[in-house]
Structure formats: C-alpha cells, structure tokens
N, C-alpha and C positions, 0 to 999 in steps of 0.2 A: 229526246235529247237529254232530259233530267236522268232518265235511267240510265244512258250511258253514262254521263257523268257519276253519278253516284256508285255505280260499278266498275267506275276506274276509281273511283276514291277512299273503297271499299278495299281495293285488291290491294292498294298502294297503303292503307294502315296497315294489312294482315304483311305483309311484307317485312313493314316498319318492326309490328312486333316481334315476328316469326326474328328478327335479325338482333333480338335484345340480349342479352344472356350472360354469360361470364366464359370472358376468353380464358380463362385461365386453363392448360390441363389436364387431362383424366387418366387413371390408369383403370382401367375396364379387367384388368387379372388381377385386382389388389387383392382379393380377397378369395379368390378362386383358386384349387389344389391342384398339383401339377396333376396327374390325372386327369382331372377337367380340362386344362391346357393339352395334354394330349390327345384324348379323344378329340378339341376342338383340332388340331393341327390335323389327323385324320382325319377330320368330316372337308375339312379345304381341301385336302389334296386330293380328296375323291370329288369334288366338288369342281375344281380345278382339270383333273383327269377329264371327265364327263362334259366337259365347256369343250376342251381341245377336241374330245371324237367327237363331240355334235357340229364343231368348226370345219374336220376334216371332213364330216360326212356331207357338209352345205357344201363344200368346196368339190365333191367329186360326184353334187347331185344327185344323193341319198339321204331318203328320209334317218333322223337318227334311229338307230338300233337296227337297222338294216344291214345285212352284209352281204 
C-alpha cells in the first residue's frame, strides 16, 4: 500500500516538474541557413510520402514495400 502510494506521488511531482518551463516562444530556424531549411523541407516530404504508402499499403493488406 505505501508503494503504491509513493509511486503515485512520485509520478505526480515528475509531472509537476516535467509541466514547469517558459511559455514563451521559440523559433527552432533562427539561426539555421536556408539550405538547412530545405533539405529539412525535403527530408518531410519524403518523410510524409513514405507515412501515406505504408497507409495505403495497411489499407490494401500489404506489407510496406511490397507491390
């Protein structure tokens, strides 16, 4: 009974903490070269691409990369 309790008390500070921070914010490209931004914009879209045929291929009951 004490360990449950102490392992809900435990999860509920990491929580607490985990939820502390600074809302304020960020720009994640501030300092990053258009170049970098486009290669990142090409890594999504193939990224992106790859999500939709593994979708298709769940949906038409094929392993992905199967045709």
């Amino acid at each position: 009974m004490i360990m449950k309790f102490f392992g809900f008390f435990l999860v509920a500070a990491c929580m607490a903490v985990a939820g502390c921070g600074t809302s304020a914010p960020t720009n994640t490209v501030e300092n990053a070269s258009q170049s970098d931004i486009d290669k990142y914009n090409e890594m999504l879209e193939e990224s992106q691409k790859d999500a939709q045929a593994s979708a298709e291929a769940a949906a038409a009951g094929m392993k992905p990369g199967q045709e």
